[in-house]
N, CA, C and O atoms as CSV, one atom per row, in Angstrom:
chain,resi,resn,atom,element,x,y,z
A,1,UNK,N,N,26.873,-7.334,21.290
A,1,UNK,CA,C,25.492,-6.910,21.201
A,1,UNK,C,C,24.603,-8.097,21.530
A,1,UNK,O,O,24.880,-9.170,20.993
A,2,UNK,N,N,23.418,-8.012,22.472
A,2,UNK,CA,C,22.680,-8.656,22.470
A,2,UNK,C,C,21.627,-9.098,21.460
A,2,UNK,O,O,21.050,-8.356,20.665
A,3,UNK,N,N,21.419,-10.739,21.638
A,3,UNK,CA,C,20.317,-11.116,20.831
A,3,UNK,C,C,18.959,-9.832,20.396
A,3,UNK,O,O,18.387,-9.578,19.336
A,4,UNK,N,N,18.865,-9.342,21.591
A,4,UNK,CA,C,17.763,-8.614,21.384
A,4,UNK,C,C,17.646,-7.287,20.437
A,4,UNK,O,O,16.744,-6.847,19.723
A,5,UNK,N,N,19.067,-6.816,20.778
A,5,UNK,CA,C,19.155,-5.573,20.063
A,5,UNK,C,C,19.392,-5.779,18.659
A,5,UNK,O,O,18.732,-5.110,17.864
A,6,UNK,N,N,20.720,-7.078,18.001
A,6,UNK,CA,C,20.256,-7.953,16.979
A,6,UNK,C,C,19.051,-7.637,16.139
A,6,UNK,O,O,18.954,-6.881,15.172
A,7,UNK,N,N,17.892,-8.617,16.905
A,7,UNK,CA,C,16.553,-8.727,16.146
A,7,UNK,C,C,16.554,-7.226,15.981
A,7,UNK,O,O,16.721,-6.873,14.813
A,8,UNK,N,N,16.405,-6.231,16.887
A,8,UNK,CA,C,15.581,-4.795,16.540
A,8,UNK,C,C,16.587,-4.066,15.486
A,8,UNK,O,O,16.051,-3.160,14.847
A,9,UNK,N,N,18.137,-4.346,15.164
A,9,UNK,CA,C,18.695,-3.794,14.108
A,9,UNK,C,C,18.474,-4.813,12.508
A,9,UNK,O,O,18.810,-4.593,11.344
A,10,UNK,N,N,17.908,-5.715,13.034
A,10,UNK,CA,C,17.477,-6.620,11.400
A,10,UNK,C,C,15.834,-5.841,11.491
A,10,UNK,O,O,15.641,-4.901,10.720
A,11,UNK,N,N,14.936,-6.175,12.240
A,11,UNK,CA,C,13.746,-5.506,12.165
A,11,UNK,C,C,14.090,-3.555,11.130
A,11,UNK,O,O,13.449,-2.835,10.365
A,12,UNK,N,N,15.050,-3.542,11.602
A,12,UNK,CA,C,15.440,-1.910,11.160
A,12,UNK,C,C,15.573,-2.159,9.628
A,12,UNK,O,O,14.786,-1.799,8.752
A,13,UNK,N,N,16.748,-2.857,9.489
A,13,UNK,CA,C,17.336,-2.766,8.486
A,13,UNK,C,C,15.804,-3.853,7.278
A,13,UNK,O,O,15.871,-4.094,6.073
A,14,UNK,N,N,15.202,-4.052,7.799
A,14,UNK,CA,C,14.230,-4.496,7.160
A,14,UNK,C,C,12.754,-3.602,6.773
A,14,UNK,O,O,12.002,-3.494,5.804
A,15,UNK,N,N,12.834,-3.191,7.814
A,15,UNK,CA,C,11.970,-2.039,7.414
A,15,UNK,C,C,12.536,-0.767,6.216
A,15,UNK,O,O,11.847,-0.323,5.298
A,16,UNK,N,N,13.975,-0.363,6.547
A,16,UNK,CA,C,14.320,0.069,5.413
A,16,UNK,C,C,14.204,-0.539,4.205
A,16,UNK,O,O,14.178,0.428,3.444
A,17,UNK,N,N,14.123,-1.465,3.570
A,17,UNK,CA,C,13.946,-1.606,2.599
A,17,UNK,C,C,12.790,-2.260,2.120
A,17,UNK,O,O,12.780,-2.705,0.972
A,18,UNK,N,N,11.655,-2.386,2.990
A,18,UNK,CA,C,10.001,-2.492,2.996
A,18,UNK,C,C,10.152,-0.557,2.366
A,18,UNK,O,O,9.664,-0.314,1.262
A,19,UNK,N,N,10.530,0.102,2.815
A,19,UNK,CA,C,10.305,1.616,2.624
A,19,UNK,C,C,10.616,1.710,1.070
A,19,UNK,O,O,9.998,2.357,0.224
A,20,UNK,N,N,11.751,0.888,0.907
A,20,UNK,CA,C,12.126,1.378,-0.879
A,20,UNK,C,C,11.563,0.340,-1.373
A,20,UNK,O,O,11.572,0.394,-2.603
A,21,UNK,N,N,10.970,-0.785,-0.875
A,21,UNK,CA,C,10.192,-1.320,-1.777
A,21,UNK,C,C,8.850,-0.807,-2.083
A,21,UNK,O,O,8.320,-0.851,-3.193
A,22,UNK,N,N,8.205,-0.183,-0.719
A,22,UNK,CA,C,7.098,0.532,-1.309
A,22,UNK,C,C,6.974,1.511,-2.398
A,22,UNK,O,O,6.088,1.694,-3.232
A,23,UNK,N,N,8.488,2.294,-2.092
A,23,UNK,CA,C,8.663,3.660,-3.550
A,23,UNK,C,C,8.844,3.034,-4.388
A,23,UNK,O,O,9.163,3.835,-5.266
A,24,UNK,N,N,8.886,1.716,-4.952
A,24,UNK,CA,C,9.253,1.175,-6.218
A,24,UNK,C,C,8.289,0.696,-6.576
A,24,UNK,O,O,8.318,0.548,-7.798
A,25,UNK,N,N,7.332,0.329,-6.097
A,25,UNK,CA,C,5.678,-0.296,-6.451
A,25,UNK,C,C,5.661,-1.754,-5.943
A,25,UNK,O,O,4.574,-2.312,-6.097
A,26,UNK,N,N,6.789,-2.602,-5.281
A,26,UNK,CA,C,6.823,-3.653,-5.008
A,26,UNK,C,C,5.786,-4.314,-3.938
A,26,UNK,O,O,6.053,-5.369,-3.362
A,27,UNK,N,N,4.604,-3.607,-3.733
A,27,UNK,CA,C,3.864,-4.009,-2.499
A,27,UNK,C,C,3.725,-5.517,-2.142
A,27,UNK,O,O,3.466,-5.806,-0.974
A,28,UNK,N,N,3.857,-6.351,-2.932
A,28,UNK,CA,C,3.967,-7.628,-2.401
A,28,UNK,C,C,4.874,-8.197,-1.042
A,28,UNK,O,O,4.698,-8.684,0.075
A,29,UNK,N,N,6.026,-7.745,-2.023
A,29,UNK,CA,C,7.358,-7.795,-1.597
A,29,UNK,C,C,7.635,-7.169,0.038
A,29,UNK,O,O,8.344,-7.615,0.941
A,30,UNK,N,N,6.549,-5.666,-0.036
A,30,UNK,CA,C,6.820,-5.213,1.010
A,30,UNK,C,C,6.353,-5.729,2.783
A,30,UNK,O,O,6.709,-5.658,3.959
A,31,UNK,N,N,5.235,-6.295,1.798
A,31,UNK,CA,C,4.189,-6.729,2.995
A,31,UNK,C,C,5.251,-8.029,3.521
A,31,UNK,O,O,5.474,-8.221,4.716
A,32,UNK,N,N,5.754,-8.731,2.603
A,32,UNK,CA,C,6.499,-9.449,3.390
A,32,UNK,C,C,7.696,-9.418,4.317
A,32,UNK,O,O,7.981,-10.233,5.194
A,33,UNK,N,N,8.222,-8.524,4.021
A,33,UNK,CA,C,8.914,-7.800,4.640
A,33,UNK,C,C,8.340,-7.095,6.054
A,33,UNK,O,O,9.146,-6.805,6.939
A,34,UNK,N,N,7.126,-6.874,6.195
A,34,UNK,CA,C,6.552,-6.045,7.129
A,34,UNK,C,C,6.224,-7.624,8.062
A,34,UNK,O,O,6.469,-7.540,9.266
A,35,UNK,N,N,5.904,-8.457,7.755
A,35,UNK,CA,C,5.267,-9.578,8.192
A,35,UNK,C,C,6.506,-10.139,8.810
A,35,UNK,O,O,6.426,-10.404,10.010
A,36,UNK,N,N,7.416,-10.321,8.320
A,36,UNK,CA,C,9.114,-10.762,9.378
A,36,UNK,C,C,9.724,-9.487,10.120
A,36,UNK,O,O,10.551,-9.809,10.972
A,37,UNK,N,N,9.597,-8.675,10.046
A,37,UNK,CA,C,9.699,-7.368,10.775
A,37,UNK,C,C,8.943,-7.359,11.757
A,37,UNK,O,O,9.430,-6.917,12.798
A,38,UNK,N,N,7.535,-7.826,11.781
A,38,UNK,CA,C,6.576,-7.720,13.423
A,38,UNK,C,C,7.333,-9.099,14.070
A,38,UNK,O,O,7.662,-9.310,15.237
A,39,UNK,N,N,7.490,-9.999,12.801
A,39,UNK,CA,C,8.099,-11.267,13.789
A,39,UNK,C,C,9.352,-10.924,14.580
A,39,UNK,O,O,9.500,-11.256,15.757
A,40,UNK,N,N,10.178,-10.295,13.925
A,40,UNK,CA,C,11.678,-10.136,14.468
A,40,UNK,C,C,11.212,-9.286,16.071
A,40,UNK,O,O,11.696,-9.512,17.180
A,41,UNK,N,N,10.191,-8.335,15.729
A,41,UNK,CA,C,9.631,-7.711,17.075
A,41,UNK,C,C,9.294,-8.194,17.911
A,41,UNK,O,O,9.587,-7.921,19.075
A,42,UNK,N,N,8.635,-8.984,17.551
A,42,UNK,CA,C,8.202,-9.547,18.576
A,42,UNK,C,C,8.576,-10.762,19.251
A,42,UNK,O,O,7.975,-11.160,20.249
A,43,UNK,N,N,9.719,-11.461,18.645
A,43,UNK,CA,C,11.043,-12.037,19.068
A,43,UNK,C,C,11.695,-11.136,20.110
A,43,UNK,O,O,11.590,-11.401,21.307
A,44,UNK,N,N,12.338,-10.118,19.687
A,44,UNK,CA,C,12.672,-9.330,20.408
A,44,UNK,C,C,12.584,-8.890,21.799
A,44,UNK,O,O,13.417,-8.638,22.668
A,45,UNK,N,N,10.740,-8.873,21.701
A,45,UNK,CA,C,10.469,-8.546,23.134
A,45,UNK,C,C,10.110,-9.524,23.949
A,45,UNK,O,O,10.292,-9.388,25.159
A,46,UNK,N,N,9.767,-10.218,23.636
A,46,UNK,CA,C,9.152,-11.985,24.201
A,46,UNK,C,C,11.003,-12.732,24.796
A,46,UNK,O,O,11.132,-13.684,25.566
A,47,UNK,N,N,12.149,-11.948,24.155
A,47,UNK,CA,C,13.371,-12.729,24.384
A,47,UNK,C,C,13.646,-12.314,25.668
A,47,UNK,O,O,13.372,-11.238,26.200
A,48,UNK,N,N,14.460,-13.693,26.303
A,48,UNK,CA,C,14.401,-13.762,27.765
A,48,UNK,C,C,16.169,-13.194,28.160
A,48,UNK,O,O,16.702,-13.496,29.227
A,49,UNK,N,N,16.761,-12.484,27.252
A,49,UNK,CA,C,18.229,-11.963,26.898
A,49,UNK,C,C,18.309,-10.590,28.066
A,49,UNK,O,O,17.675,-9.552,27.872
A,50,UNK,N,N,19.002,-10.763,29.011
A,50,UNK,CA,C,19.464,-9.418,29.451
A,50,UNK,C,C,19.845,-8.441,28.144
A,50,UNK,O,O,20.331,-8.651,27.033
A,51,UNK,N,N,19.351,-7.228,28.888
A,51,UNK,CA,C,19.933,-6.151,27.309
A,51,UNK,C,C,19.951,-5.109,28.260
A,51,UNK,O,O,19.157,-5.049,29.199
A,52,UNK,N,N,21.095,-4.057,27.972
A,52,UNK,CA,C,20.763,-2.278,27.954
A,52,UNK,C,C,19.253,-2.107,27.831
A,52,UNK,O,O,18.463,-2.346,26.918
A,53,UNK,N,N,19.105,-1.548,29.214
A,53,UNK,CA,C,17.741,-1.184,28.649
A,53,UNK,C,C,17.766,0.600,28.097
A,53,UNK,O,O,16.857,1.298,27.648
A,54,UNK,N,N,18.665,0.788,28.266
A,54,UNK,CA,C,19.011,2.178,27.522
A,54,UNK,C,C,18.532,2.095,25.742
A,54,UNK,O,O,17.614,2.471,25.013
A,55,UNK,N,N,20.038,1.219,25.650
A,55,UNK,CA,C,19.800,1.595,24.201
A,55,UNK,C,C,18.835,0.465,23.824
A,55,UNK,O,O,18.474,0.676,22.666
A,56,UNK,N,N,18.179,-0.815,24.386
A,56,UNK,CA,C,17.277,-1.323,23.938
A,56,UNK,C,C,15.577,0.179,23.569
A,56,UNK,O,O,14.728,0.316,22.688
A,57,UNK,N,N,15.899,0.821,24.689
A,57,UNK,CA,C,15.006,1.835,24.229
A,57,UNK,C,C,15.128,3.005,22.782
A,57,UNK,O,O,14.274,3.648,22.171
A,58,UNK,N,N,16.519,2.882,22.652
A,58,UNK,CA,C,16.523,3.761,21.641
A,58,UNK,C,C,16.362,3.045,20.536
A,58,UNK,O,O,15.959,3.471,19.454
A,59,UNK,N,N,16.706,1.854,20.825
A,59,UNK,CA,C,16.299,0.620,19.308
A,59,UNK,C,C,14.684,0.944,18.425
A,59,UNK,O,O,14.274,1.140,17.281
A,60,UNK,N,N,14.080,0.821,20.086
A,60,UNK,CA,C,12.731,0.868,19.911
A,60,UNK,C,C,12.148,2.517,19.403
A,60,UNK,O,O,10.967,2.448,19.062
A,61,UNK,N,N,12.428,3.201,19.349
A,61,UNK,CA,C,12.354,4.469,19.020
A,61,UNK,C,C,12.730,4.657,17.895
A,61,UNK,O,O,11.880,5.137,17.145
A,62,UNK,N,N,13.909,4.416,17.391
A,62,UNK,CA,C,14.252,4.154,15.753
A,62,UNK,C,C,12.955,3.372,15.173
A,62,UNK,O,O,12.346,3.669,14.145
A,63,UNK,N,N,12.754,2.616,15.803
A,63,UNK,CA,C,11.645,1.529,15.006
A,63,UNK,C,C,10.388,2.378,15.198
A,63,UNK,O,O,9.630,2.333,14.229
A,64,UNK,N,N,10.113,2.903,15.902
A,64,UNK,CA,C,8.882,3.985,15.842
A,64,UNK,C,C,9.030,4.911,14.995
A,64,UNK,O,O,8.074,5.253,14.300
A,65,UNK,N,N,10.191,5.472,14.885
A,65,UNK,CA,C,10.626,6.496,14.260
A,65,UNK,C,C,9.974,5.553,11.820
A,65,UNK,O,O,9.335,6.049,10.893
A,66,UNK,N,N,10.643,4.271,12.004
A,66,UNK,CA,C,10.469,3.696,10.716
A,66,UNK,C,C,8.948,3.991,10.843
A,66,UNK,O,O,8.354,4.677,10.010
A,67,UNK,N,N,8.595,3.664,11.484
A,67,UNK,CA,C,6.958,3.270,11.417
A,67,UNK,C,C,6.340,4.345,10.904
A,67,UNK,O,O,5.307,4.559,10.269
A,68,UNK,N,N,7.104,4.876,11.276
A,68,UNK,CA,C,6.092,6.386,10.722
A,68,UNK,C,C,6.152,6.997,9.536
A,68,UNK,O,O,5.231,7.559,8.943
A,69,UNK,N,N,7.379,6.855,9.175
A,69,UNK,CA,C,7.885,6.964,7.818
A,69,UNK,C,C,7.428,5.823,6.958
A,69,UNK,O,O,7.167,6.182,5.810
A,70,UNK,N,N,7.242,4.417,7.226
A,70,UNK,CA,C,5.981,3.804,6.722
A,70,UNK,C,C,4.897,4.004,6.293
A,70,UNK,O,O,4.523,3.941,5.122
A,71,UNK,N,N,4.125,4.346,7.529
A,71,UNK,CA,C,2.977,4.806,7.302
A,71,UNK,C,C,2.325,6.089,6.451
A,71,UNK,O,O,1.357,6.132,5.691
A,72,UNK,N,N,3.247,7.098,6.892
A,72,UNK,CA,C,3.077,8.272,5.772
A,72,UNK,C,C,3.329,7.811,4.177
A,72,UNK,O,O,2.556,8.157,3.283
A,73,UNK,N,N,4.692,6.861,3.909
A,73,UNK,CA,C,4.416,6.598,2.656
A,73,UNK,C,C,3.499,5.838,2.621
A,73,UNK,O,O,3.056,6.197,1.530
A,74,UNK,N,N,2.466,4.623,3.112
A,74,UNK,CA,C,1.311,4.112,2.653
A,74,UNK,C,C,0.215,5.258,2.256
A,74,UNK,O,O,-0.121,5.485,1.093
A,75,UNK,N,N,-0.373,6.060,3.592
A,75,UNK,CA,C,-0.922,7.238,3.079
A,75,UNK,C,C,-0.940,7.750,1.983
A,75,UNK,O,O,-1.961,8.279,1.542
A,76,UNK,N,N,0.386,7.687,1.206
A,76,UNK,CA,C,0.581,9.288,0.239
A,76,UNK,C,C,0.303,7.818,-1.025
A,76,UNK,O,O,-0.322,8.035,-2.063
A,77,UNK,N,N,0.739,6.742,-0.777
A,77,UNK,CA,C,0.280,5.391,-2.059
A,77,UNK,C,C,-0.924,5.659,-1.643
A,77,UNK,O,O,-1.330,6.223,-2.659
A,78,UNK,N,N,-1.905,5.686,-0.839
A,78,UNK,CA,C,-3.472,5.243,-0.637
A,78,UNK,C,C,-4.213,6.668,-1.461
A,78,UNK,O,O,-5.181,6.599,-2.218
A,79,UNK,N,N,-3.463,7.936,-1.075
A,79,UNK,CA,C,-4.403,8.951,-1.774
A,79,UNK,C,C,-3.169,8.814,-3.339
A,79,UNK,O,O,-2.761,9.797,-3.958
A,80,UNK,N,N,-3.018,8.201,-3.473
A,80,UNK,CA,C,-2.450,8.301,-5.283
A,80,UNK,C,C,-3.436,7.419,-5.852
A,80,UNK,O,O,-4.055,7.753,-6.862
A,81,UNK,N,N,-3.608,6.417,-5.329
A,81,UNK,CA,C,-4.483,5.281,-5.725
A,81,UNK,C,C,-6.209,5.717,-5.793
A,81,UNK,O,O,-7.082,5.245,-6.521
A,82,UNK,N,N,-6.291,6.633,-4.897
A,82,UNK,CA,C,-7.526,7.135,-4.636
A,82,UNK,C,C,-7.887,8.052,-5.858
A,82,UNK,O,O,-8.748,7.934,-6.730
A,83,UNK,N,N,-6.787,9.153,-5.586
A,83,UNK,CA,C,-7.118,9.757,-7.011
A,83,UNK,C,C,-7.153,8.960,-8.227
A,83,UNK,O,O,-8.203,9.031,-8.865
A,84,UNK,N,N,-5.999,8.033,-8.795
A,84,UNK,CA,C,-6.481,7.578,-9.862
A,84,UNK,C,C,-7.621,6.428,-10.141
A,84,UNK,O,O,-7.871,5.864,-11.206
A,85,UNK,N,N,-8.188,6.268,-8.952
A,85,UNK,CA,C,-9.343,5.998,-8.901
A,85,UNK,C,C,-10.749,6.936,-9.733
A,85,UNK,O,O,-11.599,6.467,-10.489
A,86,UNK,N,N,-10.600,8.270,-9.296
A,86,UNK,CA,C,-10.954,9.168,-9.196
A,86,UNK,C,C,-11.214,9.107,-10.955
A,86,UNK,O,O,-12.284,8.985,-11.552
A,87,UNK,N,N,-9.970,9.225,-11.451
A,87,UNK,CA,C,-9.856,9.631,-12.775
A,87,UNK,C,C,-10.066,8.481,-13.438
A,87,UNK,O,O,-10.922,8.558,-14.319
A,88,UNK,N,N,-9.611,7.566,-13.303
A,88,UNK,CA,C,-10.688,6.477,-13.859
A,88,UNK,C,C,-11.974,6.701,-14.017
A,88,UNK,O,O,-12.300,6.593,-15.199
A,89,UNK,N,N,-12.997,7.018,-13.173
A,89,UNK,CA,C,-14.324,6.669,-13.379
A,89,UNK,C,C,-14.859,7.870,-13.732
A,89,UNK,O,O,-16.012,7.723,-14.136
A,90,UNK,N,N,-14.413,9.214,-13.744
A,90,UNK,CA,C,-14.368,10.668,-14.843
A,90,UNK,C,C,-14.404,10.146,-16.321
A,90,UNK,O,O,-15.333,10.386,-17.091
A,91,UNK,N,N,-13.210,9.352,-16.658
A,91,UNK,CA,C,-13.315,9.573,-18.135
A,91,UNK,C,C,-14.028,7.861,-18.512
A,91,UNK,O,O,-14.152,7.434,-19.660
A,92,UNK,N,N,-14.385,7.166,-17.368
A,92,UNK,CA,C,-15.156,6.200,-18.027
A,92,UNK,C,C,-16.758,6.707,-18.124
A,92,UNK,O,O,-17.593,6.289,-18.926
A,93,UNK,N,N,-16.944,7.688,-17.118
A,93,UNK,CA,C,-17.965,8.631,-17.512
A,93,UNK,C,C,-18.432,9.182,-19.062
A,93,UNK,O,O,-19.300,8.788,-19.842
A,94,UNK,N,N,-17.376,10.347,-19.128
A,94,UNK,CA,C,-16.576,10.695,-20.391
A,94,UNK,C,C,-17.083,9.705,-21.399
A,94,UNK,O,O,-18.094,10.055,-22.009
A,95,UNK,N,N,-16.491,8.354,-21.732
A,95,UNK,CA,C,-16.287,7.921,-22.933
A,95,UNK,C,C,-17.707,7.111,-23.079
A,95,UNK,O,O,-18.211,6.908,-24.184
A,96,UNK,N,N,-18.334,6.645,-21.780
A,96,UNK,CA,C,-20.033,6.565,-22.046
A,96,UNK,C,C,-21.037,7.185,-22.020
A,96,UNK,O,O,-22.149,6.663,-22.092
A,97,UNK,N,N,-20.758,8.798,-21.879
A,97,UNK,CA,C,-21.353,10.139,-22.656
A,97,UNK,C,C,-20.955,10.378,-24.039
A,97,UNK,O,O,-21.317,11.368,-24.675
A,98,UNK,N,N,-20.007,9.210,-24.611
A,98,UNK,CA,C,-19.742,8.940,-26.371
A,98,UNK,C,C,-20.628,8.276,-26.458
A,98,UNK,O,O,-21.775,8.594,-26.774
A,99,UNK,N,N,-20.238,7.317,-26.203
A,99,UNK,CA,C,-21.173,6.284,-26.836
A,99,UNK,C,C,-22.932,6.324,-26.707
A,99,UNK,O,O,-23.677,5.564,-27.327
A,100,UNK,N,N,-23.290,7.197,-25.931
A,100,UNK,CA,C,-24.847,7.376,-25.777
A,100,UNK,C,C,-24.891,8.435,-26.890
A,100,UNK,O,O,-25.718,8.314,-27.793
A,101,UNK,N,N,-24.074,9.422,-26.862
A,101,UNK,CA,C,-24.378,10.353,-28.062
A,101,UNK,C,C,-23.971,9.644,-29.432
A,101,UNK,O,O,-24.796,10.003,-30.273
A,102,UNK,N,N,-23.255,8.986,-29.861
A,102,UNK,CA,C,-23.440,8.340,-30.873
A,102,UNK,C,C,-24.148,7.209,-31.538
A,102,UNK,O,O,-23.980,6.627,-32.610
A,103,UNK,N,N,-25.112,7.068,-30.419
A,103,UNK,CA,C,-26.620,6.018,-30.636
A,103,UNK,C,C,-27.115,6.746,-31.847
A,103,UNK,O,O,-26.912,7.960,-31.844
A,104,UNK,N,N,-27.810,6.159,-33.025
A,104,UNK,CA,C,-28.541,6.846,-33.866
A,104,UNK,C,C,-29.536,6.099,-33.474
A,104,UNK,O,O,-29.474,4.892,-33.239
A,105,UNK,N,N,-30.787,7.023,-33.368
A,105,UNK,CA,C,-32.352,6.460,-32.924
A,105,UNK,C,C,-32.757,6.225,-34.202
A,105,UNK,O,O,-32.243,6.921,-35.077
A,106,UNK,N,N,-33.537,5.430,-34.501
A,106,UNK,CA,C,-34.347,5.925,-36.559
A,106,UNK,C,C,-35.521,6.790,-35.342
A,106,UNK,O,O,-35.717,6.940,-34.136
A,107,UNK,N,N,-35.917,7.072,-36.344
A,107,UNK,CA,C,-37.112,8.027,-35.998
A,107,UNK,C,C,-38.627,7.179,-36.753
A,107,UNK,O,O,-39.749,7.682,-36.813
A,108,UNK,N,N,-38.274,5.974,-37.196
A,108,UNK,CA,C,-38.994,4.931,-37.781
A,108,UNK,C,C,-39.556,4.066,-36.535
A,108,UNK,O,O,-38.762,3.634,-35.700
A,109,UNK,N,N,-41.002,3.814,-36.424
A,109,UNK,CA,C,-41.206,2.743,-35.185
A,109,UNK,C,C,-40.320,1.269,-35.396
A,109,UNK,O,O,-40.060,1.154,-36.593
A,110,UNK,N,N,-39.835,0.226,-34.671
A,110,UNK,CA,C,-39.410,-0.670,-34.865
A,110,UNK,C,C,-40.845,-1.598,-35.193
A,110,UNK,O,O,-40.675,-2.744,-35.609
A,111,UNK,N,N,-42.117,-1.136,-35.018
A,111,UNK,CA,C,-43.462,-2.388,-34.674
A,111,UNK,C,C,-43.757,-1.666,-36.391
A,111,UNK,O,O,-44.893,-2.036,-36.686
A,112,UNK,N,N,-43.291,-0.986,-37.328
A,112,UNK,CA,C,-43.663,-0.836,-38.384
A,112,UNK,C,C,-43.522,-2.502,-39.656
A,112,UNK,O,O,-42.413,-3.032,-39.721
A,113,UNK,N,N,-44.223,-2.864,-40.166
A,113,UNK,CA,C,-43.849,-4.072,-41.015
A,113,UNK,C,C,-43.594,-3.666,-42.400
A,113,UNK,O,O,-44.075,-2.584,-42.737
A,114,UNK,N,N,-42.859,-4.402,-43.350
A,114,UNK,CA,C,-42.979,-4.468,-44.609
A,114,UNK,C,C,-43.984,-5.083,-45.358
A,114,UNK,O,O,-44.519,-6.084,-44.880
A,115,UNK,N,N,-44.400,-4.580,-46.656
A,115,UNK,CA,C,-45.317,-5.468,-47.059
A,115,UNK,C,C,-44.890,-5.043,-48.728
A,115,UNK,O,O,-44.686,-4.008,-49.362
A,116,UNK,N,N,-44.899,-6.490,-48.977
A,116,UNK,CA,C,-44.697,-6.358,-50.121
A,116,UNK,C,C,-45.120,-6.535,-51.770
A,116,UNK,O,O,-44.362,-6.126,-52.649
């Protein structure tokens, strides 16, 4: 196997598990993973390696194929995050429609004085 096809089956096998790191909440982790994955790509294509250009194409198609399955799981994290966004600021609503109703006003002016 060529160097090239190499990089695009580590790029693969790296993106797979950017994918289960995203389902696990690891986003740190993932981004780094995504960040040596464009590198390995772009190694890949910049390499001066005779290759199949057959299956160098189907390499690249798998890797389109990840990408997408990437991206849909970022999506479906971005509207989870969105909603509990959402619900956050409902019940912080909520709990400072308590606390205004449990203000007691006096019904006494505060500019009233004592005298004694």
């Amino acid at each position: 196997m060529s160097d090239r096809l190499s990089l695009l089956d580590q790029a693969l096998a790296l993106g797979d598990k950017e994918l289960q790191l995203l389902a696990a909440g690891q986003y740190d982790q993932a981004e780094r993973m995504a960040e040596d994955r464009s590198t390995l790509l772009v190694e890949a294509i910049e390499s001066d390696h005779s290759v199949d250009l057959n299956r160098f194409h189907d390499k690249l198609q798998q890797l389109s194929s990840m990408q997408g399955r990437l991206t849909d799981e970022a999506k479906r994290l971005h509207e989870s995050v969105r909603l509990e966004l959402l619900r956050t600021k409902k019940e912080g609503e909520r709990l400072s429609g308590y606390a205004r109703a449990n203000k007691v006003k006096s019904m006494i002016s505060g500019q009233m004085h004592r005298q004694g």
